[in-house]
C-alpha positions as CSV (number, residue, x, y, z in Angstrom):
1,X,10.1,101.9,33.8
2,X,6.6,101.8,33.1
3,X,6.8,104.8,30.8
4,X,8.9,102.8,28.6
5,X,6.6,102.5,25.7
6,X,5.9,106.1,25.5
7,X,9.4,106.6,25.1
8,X,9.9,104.7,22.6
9,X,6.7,106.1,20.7
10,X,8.9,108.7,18.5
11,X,12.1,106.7,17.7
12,X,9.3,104.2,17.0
13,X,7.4,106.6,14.4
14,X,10.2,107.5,12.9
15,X,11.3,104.0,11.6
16,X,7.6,103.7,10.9
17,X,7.8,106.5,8.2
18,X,11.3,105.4,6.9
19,X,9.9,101.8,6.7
20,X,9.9,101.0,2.6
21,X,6.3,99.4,3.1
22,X,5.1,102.5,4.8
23,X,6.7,104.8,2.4
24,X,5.1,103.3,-0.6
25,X,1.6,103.3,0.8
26,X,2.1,107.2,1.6
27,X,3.3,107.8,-2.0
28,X,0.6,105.3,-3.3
29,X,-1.9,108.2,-1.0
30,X,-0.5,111.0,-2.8
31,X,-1.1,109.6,-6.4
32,X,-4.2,110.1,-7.7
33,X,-4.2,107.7,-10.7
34,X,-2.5,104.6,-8.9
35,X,-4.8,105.0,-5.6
36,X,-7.9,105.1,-7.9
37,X,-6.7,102.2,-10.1
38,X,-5.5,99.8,-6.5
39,X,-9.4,101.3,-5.1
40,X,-11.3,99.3,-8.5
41,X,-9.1,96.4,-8.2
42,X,-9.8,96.5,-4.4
43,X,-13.4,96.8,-4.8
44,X,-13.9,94.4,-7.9
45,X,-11.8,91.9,-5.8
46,X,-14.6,92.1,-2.6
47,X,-17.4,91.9,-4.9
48,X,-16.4,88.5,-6.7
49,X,-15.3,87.3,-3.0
50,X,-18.5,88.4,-0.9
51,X,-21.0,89.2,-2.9
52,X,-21.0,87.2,-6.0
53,X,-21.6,83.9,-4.3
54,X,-25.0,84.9,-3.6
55,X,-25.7,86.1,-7.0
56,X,-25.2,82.7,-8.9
57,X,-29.3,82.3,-9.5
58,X,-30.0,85.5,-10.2
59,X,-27.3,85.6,-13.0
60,X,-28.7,82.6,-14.5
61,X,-31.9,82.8,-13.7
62,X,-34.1,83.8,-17.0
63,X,-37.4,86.0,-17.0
64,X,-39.0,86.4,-20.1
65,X,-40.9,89.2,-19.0
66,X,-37.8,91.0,-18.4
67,X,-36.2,90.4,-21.6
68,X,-34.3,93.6,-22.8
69,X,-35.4,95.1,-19.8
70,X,-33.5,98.9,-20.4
71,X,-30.9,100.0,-18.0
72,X,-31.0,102.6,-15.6
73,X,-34.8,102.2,-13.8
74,X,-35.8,101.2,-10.5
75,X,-39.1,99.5,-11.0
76,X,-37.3,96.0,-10.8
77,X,-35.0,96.5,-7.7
78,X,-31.3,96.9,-7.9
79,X,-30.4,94.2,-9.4
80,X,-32.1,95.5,-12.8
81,X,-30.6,99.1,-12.6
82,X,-28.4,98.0,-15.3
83,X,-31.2,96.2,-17.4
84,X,-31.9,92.5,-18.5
85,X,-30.2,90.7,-21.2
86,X,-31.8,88.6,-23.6
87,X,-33.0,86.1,-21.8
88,X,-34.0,88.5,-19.1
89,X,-31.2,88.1,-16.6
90,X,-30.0,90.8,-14.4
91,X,-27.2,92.1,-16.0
92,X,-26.2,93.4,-12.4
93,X,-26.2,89.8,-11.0
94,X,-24.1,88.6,-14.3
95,X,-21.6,91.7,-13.8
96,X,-20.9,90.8,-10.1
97,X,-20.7,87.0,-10.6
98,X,-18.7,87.3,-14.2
99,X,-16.5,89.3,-12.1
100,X,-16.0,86.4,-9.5
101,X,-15.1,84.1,-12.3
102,X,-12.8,85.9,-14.6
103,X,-10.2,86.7,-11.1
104,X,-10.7,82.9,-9.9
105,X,-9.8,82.6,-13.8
106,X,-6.8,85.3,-14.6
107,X,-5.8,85.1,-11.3
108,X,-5.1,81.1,-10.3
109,X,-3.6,81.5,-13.8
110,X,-1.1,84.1,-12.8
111,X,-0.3,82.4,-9.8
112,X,0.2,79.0,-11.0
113,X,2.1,80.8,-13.9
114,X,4.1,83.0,-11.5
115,X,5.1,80.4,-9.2
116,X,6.4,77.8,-11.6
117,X,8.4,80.1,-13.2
118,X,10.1,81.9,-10.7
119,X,11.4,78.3,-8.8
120,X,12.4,77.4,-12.6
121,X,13.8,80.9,-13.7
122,X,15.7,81.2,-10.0
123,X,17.4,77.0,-10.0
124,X,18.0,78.1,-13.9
125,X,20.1,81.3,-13.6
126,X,21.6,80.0,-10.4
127,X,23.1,76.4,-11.8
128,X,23.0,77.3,-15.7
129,X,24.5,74.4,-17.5
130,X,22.2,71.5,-19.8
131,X,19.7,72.6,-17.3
132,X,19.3,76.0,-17.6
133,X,19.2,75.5,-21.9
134,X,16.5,72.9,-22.1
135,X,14.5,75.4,-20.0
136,X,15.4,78.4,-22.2
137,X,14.9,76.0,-25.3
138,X,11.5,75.2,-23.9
139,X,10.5,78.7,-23.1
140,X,11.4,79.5,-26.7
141,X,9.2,77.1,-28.0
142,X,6.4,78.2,-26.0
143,X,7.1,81.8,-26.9
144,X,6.9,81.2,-30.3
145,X,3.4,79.5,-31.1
146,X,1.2,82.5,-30.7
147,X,-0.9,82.2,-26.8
148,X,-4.0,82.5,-28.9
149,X,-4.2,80.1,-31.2
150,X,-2.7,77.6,-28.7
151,X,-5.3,78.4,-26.6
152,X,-7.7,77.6,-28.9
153,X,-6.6,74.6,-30.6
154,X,-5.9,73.2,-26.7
155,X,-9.0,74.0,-25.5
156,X,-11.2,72.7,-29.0
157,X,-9.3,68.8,-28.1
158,X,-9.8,69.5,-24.3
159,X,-13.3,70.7,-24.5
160,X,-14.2,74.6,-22.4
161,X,-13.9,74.4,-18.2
162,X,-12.8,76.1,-16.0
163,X,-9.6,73.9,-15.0
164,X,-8.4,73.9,-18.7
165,X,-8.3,77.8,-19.5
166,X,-6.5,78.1,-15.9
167,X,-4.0,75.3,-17.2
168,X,-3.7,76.6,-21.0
169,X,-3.1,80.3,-19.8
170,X,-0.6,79.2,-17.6
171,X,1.6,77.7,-19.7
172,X,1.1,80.7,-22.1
173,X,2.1,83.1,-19.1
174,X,5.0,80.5,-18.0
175,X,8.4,81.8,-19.9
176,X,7.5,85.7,-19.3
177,X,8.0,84.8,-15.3
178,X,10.8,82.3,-16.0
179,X,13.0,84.5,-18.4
180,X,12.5,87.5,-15.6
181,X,13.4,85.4,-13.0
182,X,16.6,83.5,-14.8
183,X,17.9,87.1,-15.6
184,X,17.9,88.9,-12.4
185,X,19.2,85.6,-10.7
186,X,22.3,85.6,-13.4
187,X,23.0,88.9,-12.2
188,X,22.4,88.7,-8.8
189,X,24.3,85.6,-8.3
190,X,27.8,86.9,-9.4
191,X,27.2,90.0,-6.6
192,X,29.6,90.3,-3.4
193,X,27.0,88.5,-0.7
194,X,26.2,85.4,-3.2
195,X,30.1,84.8,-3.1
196,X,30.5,85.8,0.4
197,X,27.6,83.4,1.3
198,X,29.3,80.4,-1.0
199,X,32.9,81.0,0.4
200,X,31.3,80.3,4.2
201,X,30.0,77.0,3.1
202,X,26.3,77.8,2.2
203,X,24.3,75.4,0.2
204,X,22.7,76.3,-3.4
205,X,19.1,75.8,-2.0
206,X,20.1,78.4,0.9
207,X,21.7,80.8,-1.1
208,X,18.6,81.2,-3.8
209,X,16.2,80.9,-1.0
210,X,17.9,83.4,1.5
211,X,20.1,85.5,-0.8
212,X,18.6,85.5,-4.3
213,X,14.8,85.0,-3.9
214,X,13.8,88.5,-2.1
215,X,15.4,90.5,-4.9
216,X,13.6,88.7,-7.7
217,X,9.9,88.6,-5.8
218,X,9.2,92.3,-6.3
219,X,9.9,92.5,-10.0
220,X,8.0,89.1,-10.3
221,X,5.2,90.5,-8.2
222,X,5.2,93.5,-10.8
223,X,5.3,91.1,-13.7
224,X,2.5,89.1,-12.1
225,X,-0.1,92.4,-11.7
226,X,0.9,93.5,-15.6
227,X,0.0,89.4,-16.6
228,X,-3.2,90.0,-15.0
229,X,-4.3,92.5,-17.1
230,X,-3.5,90.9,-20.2
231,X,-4.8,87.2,-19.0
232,X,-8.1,89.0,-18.4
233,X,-8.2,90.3,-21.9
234,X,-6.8,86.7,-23.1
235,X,-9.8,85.3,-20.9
236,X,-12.2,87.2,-22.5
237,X,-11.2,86.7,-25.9
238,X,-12.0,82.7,-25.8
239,X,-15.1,83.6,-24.7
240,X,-15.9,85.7,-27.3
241,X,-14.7,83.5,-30.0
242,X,-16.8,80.5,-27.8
243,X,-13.7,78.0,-26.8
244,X,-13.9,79.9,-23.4
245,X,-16.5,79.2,-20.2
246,X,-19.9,78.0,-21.0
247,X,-23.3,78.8,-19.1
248,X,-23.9,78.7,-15.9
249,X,-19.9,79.5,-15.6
250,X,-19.9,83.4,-17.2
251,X,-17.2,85.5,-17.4
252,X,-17.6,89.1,-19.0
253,X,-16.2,88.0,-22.5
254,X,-19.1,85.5,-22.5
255,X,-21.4,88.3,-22.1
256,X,-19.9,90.2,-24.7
257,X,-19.9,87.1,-27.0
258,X,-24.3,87.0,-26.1
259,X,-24.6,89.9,-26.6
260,X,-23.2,91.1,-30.0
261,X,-26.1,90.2,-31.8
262,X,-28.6,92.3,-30.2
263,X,-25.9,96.0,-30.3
264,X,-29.1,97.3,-31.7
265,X,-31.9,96.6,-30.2
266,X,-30.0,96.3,-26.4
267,X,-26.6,97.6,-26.8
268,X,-25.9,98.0,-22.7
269,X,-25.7,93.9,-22.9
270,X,-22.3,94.0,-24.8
271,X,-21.1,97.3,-23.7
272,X,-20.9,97.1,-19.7
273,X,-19.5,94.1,-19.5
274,X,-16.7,95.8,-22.1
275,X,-16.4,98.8,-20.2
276,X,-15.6,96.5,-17.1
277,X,-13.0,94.5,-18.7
278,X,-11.3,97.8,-20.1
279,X,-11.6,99.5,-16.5
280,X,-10.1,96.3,-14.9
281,X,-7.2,95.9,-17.1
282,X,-6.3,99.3,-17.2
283,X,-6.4,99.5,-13.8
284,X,-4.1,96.4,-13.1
285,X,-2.0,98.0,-15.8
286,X,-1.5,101.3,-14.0
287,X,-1.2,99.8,-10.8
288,X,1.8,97.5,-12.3
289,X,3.5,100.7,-13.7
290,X,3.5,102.2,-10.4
291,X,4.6,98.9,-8.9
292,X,7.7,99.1,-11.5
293,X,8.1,102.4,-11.1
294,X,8.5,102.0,-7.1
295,X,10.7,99.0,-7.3
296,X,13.1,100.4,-9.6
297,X,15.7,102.4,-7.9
298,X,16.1,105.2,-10.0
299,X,12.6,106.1,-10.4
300,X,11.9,105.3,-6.5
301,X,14.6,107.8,-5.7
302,X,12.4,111.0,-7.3
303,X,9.0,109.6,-6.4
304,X,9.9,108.9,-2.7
305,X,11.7,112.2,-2.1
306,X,8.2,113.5,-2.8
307,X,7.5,111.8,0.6
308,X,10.0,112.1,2.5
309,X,11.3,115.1,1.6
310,X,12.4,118.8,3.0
311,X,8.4,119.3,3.6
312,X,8.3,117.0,6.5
């Protein structure tokens, strides 16, 4: 009786290695691209958690001295391997914290965005009705002003902060979650279970919550890493154009935006913080593909046989 654990140890490894979760981080392993992309992501996310806190002086803190200071020596410490902008800043320092403020940004946007319109898109496709067309009517509208210019024009009568981009990105990110959510639950709800579930006396809010809701979360969980990408890029673009986040709040389009006027004279001001918005949205871009390419039946079928199959 006390051997009982080791006897359960293989039956117990076996359902470990058919478990969907563990399947998908073995196939994540054996992918090259996706692992690299989830590793940034990963590591971008620790350093705007941990590390960026402590950086908020030294990104705003100005040294003359330092000014143009060129990238790539070690006189200066660490903080200055990457040079000094203008103002003689660690570009380092701005980086790390930039990188802190555009996820808190993109991110809390997604999320609101993401969890608005999956409630809506699930209540919407589940009851249809007046209900279900003011919302579509709605998320037409929104659709069709382009997300830029309402950005803008928002955030010109609003004034730049943090709280308004996360608000005006939101409701610019709101109908792609709600018209994903609304069509998988139209689908979903005329299936054999939903019908099976309503016929033994279960209530709407138990039926989307229990029945409907874990097949729409993974697509919306794909949707939601694709939006980050693209919110990034969005972020980035009002700070460039100067409607975005002011100083001492810096995101990596507000470096950009500082640092066009000096491409010749100190071109490594404009052009890291580019190359880290174009590795960070790639990134969540490839990591999304995978995600959708996982999630999606037929395409899970050939990727996970590379896992599971006749080699083990």
């Amino acid at each position: 009786m006390s051997n009982a654990t080791s006897n359960t140890t293989p039956s117990d490894d076996i359902s470990r290695r058919q478990n969907p979760k563990w399947v998908r981080l073995r196939l994540l392993l054996k992918m090259p691209l996706p692992l690299t992309a989830a590793i940034i992501l990963i590591l971008l996310l620790i350093a705007a958690l941990f590390v960026a806190p402590y950086l908020f002086e030294q990104a705003n803190r100005q040294n003359l001295r330092l000014r143009f200071y060129p990238p790539f020596q070690t006189e200066q410490g660490w903080l200055f391997w990457l040079g000094g902008d203008a103002l003689g800043r660690s570009m380092v320092a701005e980086l790390i914290y930039g990188a802190r403020t555009s996820f808190l940004v993109a991110g809390s946007a997604v999320g609101v965005a993401a969890s608005l319109g999956f409630a809506i898109g699930l209540v919407s496709g589940y009851f249809g009705g007046w209900f279900d067309a003011i919302i579509m009517r709605l998320a037409d509208i929104i659709v069709t002003l382009p997300s830029l210019l309402m950005a803008l024009a928002i955030l010109f009568v609003l004034g730049p902060s943090v709280f308004n981009l996360i608000c005006v990105l939101a409701v610019a990110r709101l109908p792609v979650f709600m018209r994903t959510a609304r069509a998988q639950t139209l689908s979903i709800r005329e299936w054999t279970f939903v019908e099976v579930s309503r016929s033994i006396g279960a209530s709407p809010a138990r039926i989307i919550w229990r029945d409907i809701r874990p097949l729409v979360a993974p697509t919306i969980l794909t949707v939601a890493m694709l939006e980050l990408g693209n919110t990034m890029l969005a972020v980035a673009g009002l700070s460039f154009l100067g409607v975005g986040l002011q100083r001492p709040d810096i995101d990596w389009g507000t470096m950009v935006a500082e640092g066009r006027q000096y491409m010749n004279v100190a071109w490594w001001i404009t052009v890291f913080p580019g190359i880290a918005i174009l590795i960070t949205a790639l990134s969540a871009n490839i990591l999304s593909n995978w995600m959708r390419a996982v999630g999606d039946p037929k395409q899970s079928g050939a990727l996970v046989a590379k896992v599971t199959g006749g080699g083990n």
